[in-house]
C-alpha positions, 0 to 999 in steps of 0.5 A: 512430547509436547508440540511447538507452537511458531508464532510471527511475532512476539506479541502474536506469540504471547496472545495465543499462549494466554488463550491455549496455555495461560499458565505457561511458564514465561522463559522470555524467547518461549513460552512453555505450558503442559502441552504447547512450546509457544515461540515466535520468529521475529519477522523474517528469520530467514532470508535468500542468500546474496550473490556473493554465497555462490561465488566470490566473484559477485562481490564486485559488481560487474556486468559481464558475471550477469545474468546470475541464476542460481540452479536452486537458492540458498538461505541464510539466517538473518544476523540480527535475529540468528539466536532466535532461530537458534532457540527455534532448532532447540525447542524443535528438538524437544517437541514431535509437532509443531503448529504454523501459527505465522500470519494466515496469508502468503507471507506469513506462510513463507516465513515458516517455510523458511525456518522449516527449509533452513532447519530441516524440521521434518515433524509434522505440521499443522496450519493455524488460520485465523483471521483475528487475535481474540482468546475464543478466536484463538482457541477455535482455531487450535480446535479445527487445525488443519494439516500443512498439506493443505497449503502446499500451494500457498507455499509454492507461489510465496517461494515463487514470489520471493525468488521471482523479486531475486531474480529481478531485483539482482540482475535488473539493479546490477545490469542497470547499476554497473552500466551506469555507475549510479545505484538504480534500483530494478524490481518486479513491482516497484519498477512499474509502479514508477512507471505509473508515476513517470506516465502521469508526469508526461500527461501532465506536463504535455497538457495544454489547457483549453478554454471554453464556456458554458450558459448556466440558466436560473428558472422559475415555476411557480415560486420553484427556482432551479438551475439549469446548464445549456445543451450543445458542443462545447463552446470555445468562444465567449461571444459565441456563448454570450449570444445564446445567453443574451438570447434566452435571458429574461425570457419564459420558456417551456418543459421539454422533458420531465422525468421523475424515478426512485433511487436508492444508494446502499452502503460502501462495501466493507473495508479491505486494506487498500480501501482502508489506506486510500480512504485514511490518505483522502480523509487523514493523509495518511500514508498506505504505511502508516495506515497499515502499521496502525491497522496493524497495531489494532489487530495485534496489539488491541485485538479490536479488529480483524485481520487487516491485510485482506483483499476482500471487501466481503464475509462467508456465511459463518462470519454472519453471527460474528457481525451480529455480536460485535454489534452487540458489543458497541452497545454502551460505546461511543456507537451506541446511538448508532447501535440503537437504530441499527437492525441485524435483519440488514445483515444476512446470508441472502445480503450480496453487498455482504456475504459473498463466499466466492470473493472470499478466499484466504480473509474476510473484510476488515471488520470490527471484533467484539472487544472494546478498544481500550486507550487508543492513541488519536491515529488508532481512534481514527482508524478504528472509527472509519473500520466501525462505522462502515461495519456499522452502515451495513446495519441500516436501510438504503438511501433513497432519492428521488432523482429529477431530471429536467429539460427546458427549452428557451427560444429554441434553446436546451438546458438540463438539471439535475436534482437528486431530492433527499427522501430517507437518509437510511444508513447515511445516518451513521456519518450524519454527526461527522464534518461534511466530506470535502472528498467527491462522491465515489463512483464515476467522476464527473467531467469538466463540461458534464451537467452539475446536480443539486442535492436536497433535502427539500421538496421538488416538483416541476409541473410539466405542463405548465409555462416556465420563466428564464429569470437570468441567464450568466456566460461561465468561463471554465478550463481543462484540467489537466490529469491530477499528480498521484496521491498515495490513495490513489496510486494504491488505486492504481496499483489494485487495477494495474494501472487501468483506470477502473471506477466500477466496484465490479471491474475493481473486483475483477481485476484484483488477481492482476494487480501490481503487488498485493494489498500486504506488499502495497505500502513498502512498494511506496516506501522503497520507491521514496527511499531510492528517492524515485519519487518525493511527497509534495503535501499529498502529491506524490512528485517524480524526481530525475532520478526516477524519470532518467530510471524509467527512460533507460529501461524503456530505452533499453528495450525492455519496456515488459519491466516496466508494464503494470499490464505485465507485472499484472499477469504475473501477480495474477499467475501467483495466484493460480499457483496459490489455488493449485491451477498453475505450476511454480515452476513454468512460471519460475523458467519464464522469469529467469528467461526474463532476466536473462532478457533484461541483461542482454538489453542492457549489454547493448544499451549505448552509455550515457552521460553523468549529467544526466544524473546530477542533482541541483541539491548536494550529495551527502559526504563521508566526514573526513572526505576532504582527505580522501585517499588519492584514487579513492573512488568518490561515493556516489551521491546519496548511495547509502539511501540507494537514492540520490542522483549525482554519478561518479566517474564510471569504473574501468571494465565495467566494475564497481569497487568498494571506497577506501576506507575513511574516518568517521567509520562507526561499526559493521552493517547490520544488513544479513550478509553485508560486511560492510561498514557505516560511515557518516554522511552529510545527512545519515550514516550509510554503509560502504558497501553501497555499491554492491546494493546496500541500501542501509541508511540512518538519517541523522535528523529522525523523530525530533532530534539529532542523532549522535555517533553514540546512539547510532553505534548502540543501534548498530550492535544492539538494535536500540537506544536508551531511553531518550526525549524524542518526539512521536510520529505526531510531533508529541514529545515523549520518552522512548527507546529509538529502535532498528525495526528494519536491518536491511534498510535502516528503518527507525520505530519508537519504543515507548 
C-alpha cells in the first residue's frame, strides 16, 4: 500500500509531490505517484463545535446557562471545505501510513491533528519538519522523517491553546454580550492587547505638556567648531536659561574632560517574524497582516525565503553552509556588488550574533534560500529585499567609530557633546545605496532633555590642553512629549514583551515565551480587534474607539481585571510553551482556565447594568434593506452586529435572552459560517448574518477592492466561494482582472484571485 501525504495547503501539496513523486498523476484534490498520495487540508478542515452541538439550549444567548464547559470538546468539519475531508478518509483507506507534512509549527500540528481525531486515522504516522519549500529541502526532509511521537507535546499545547480561546472566548463574549445587550467581543489574547491600546490612551490623554528650556553652545578650537548642550536640572524658566546663556556667550572657556574610545556597532539580528512586521510597518506601513500574507507567498508561492513564521532571530549550526550557498546564489543578481565584497568567513559556528542553537527551537531565522526570485510583484520585492540585505549584513565587518565625549566648562558653566566620528563603514555598506532611514536608530531612545550627538564622517579631535573659545550661546525652547499612539509595528513590539516596554535585544529575548500571542496569531490578533472596530487606523496610529474603551472598562469593572493583563495572558502563553517541551501538563493548565472562566461569568453575574448611551456611536448604524417595514416587535439589530463591532445598543431582552430578528427582505442565502445556519441580509454597508447575536461575526463590506459589490456577486460568494472574473482593483489600487474569493468562511474575509 502506498503512504498518504497531508500537506496544509494546496500549493504546499503541489511543491512536495514535484520533489518526492514528480510524475504523480494530477487527480485535482490528490496527487498520486508510485509510493506517496499527496493531499492537502485546506486551512483548517476541522474545527471545536459550537455551544449549540451540546445543547439546544445555547442557541439563545442567556446568561444563566454560563458558564459552558464541556467534559471533552466536539469537532466538526468545516462546511466549506467538508468534501476535502471526505477525500481525505477515502484516500486513508487506501494507504498503511500516512505523513504529517502541515506547517512545522503549532498550528500546522494541530491542523493534523484535528483531521487525525475527527477521522479516527489510527495509521501510523511520520512528521515532516521543514523550514522551507525548496525540492532538495523537501526531498531531505522525507530522507530524515521523524515518528509523530515525537511531537506529542506540540500537540497537547495546540489542543490546549485552542480549547483555552473556547473556553474564554465563549463564556467571556456571551457573559459580557447578553448583560449588555451589544456584541462585546472577550478572547485570551485580543482582550489584553485592547487593554495595551486602552492604557496608552489614558497616558496620553492624562498628559499635561510641561515647558522648559535648554542652552545650546557652539565652540571653537583651533578652526574646530562643535556643539555643545549645558549640564544642570532642567530649566522651567526662560529667564533663568537666558542668564546662563548671556553668562557664557561670546566668552573663552577650557576642556574639563575629554574622553576618547573605539566603538564598534555589529549588524541587527536576523529577521524573525515580528522583526520583519514592525520593520515593514516603520519603513512601508504595512500592516503585521500584510506583512505575513506577503512573507508567506515568498515562502510557498516562490520559495525564496525560509519559513517565515519563526520566533527566532538565529541559525543552528547546520544552517551555517546553507547561508554560505544562498550567498553564493545572489551572485549575478541585483545583490551582486554587495555579494562581492562580502566574506563567508563572517558567518561561523563560533559567530553568536549568528549561530546560537539554544534560542532555536521549532525554526531558524528568516533567511534567504537559494533560488532567485522570479516576477515579484513591488510589495514582495520589498519584502524580499529588506530579509536579504539583513542576511547580506552578516557577511561584512563591524562598524567601527570613534565615540567623542567632551566637557567644556565656561564661566563655571558645563556643556557636553557627543560626537560619534565614522571610521569604517563595515556592514552598514549594504543599506549605503538606500534613501537614508527617517526611523530613530534602534537601541535606547533618547529622552527629550538628554545630550543630542552628532554624527561624522570627518575628522575629530580636541586638544585638551589647550584654551577654547564659546562662539555663541542660543535659549532652546522645548516640550514634553506626551507617549506616542501605537503603530501596528509597535504594538507587535508590545505584544512580544507582553506589554513591558523592553529596548534591550537580550531582555527582548528573554521575554519571548511570555509574550501575548505568538508571532504566528500576532497580525489576526490585530485584525480581530479592528473588525469588532475596538480600534480603528489613523494613517499608522492605531485609534481606541468607544466601543473599545467602554469594553475594557466593564471587564475591569467587573472585577476581572486578570483578562485583561498582558502580564497574565504572558504566563499563560509561557505555560503553552513548557507543555510544548514536555515541562508542564495540559491538563493543570486546561483545569486553571476553566476555573477562570467560571470566574469571569460570576463577575459579570454581579456587575450593576449600564446604559445604552454609553454605547452609542455618532455615526449611524447599518440597517437591514427593507427595515422600514420591519415587523412590530421584531427586535431592531444592533448597531454594526453583522461585523461584531459597531457601538450602538438595542433595547435589552427580558431575562437576560437575546433572540434571533425576524426575518426581513433583502435575505441573499444561508451563512457560510461552520455550523451557523443563519442567513445574510443586506446592511447599510455590508451584508452580514442574522445570527449576530449568537456570535456570528460574518460580514461582506459592499465597497471591497474597488468596487461595489452586487447581490449577485455576494450570493455566488455564499454558495460557491468565488466570483466571476471582474475588473477590481489589487491591494495597491492597480486595476486588474480577477476572481473575488471568500478566503475566510467564518468572518467574510475577501482575497483576490488572479
Amino acid at each position: 500500500m502506498k503512504t498518504l501525504v497531508i500537506a496544509e495547503k494546496p500549493d504546499m501539496g503541489r511543491n512536495i509531490a514535484s520533489a518526492i513523486e514528480p510524475r504523480a498523476t494530477n487527480k485535482r484534490t490528490y496527487l498520486e505517484g508510485e509510493r506517496y498520495i499527496i493531499t492537502w487540508a485546506i486551512g483548517h478542515l476541522v474545527t471545536l463545535a459550537e455551544p449549540d452541538h451540546y445543547d439546544d439550549k445555547y442557541k439563545k444567548w442567556n446568561l444563566e446557562h454560563l458558564p459552558i464547559i464541556p467534559e471533552s470538546f466536539r469537532l466538526i468539519p468545516n462546511e466549506r471545505t467538508k468534501d476535502q475531508l471526505a477525500v481525505i478518509a477515502d484516500l486513508a483507506k487506501r494507504c498503511d501510513a500516512i505523513v504529517n507534512a502541515c506547517d512545522a509549527g503549532r498550528e500546522g500540528q494541530h491542523i493534523f491533528a484535528l483531521i487525525q481525531r475527527y477521522l479516527r486515522l489510527t495509521h501510523p504516522v511520520r512528521r515532516l519538519w521543514i523550514s522551507d519549500l525548496t525540492p532538495e529541502t523537501i526531498r531531505a526532509g522525507f530522507a530524515a522523517l521523524k515518528d509523530a511521537s515525537e511531537y506529542d507535546n506540540l500537540t497537547k499545547a495546540a489542543k490546549a491553546r485552542s480549547e483555552a480561546d473556547w473556553l474564554i472566548g465563549m463564556n467571556g463574549t456571551r457573559a459580557f454580550t447578553t448583560k449588555y445587550n451589544v456584541l462585546l467581543s472577550v478572547g485570551r489574547v485580543q482582550t489584553p492587547v485592547l487593554a495595551l491600546v486602552y492604557d496608552r490612551q489614558l497616558q496620553i490623554e492624562a498628559f499635561g505638556a510641561t515647558k522648559y528650556y535648554e542652552v545650546h553652545a557652539i565652540f571653537e578650537q583651533d578652526g574646530v567648531k562643535y556643539k555643545g548642550i549645558w549640564q544642570g536640572e532642567r530649566i522651567l524658566a526662560r529667564d533663568a536659561a537666558e542668564r546662563i546663556a548671556a553668562k557664557t556667550s561670546g566668552r573663552p572657556g577650557r576642556i574639563a574632560g575629554y574622553e576618547v574610545k573605539d566603538t564598534k556597532e555589529y549588524p541587527y539580528r536576523l529577521f524573525d517574524l515580528t522583526l520583519l512586521q514592525r520593520e515593514t510597518n516603520a519603513k512601508y506601513g504595512f500592516s503585521a497582516k500584510k506583512t505575513l500574507d506577503v512573507a508567506q507567498a515568498l515562502y510557498e508561492k516562490h520559495k525564496v525565503i525560509s519559513y517565515p513564521r519563526t520566533n527566532s532571530n538565529y541559525v543552528n549550526e547546520q544552517n551555517i553552509p546553507e547561508m554560505h550557498r544562498a550567498l553564493d546564489a545572489l551572485r549575478g543578481s541585483a545583490y551582486d556588488a554587495l555579494v562581492a565584497g562580502a566574506s563567508k568567513r563572517f558567518v561561523h559556528k563560533g559567530n553568536a550574533n549568528v549561530c546560537n542553537p539554544a534560542k532555536v527551537e521549532d525554526h531558524h531565522a528568516i533567511l534567504p534560500t537559494h533560488k532567485r526570485p522570479g516576477s515579484l510583484s513591488p510589495d514582495e520585492q520589498k519584502v524580499y529585499d529588506l530579509i536579504v540585505r539583513r542576511f547580506l549584513s552578516h557577511f561584512y565587518p563591524a562598524a567601527e567609530y570613534k565615540q567623542h565625549s567632551v566637557l567644556t566648562e565656561v564661566e563655571g558653566e558645563t556643556f557636553k557633546t557627543s560626537v560619534k566620528q565614522l571610521l569604517d563603514l563595515g556592514w552598514k555598506v549594504v543599506y549605503a545605496d538606500l534613501a537614508p532611514d527617517k526611523k530613530k536608530p534602534r537601541g535606547k531612545a533618547k529622552e527629550d532633555d538628554e545630550e543630542e550627538e552628532t554624527e561624522t564622517d570627518a575628522p575629530f579631535s580636541i586638544d585638551a590642553s589647550a584654551d577654547v573659545r564659546n562662539v555663541v550661546s542660543e535659549v532652546k525652547e522645548k516640550e514634553t512629549q506626551p507617549p506616542k499612539p501605537y503603530t501596528e509595528g509597535t504594538l507587535l513590539k508590545a505584544m512580544e514583551s507582553a506589554g513591558k516596554q523592553i529596548e534591550d535585544d537580550d531582555l527582548r529575548e528573554a521575554m519571548k515565551d511570555s509574550g501575548l500571542g505568538t508571532p504566528a496569531t500576532r497580525a489576526a490578533t490585530i485584525e480581530r480587534l479592528k473588525q469588532v472596530e475596538y480600534i480603528e487606523m489613523q494613517g499608522k496610529r492605531i485609534v481606541l474607539t468607544k466601543k473599545g474603551r467602554m469594553a475594557i472598562e466593564l471587564i475591569r469593572g467587573a472585577g476581572v481585571e486578570l483578562l485583561t493583563s498582558p502580564e497574565m495572558t504572558g504566563h499563560w502563553e509561557r505555560r503553552l510553551t513548557e507543555i510544548a517541551r514536555g515541562a508542564a501538563a495540559d491538563d493543570a493548565f486546561l483545569a486553571k482556565v476553566k476555573q477562570f472562566a467560571a470566574f469571569i461569568v460570576d463577575k459579570v453575574r454581579a456587575q450593576a447594568g449600564l446604559s445604552r448611551s454609553a454605547f452609542e456611536s455618532e455615526r449611524p448604524a447599518p440597517a437591514a434593506r427593507g427595515a422600514a417595514k420591519r415587523p412590530a416587535g421584531a427586535a431592531k439589530r444592533p448597531a454594526g452586529a453583522a461585523k461584531a463591532s459597531r457601538s450602538g445598543a438595542p433595547a435589552r431582552p427580558a431575562a437576560g435572552r437575546t433572540k434571533a430578528p425576524a426575518a426581513e427582505a433583502g435575505t441573499i442565502g444561508t451563512c457560510p459560517r461552520a455550523g451557523c445556519g443563519g442567513t445574510i441580509f443586506m446592511g447599510r454597508k455590508g451584508y452580514g448574518c442574522s445570527h449576530y447575536k449568537s456570535g456570528c461575526t460574518f460580514v461582506i463590506w459592499k465597497e471591497s477592492f474597488g468596487r461595489t459589490l452586487t447581490d449577485a456577486m455576494v450570493r455566488s460568494l455564499v454558495e460557491k466561494g468565488r466570483t466571476a472574473k471582474l475588473k477590481v482593483k489589487n491591494e495597491r489600487g492597480e486595476p486588474v482582472e480577477a476572481r473575488i474569493v471568500l478566503r475566510d468562511a467564518s468572518t467574510g474575509g475577501l482575497d483576490l484571485e488572479l
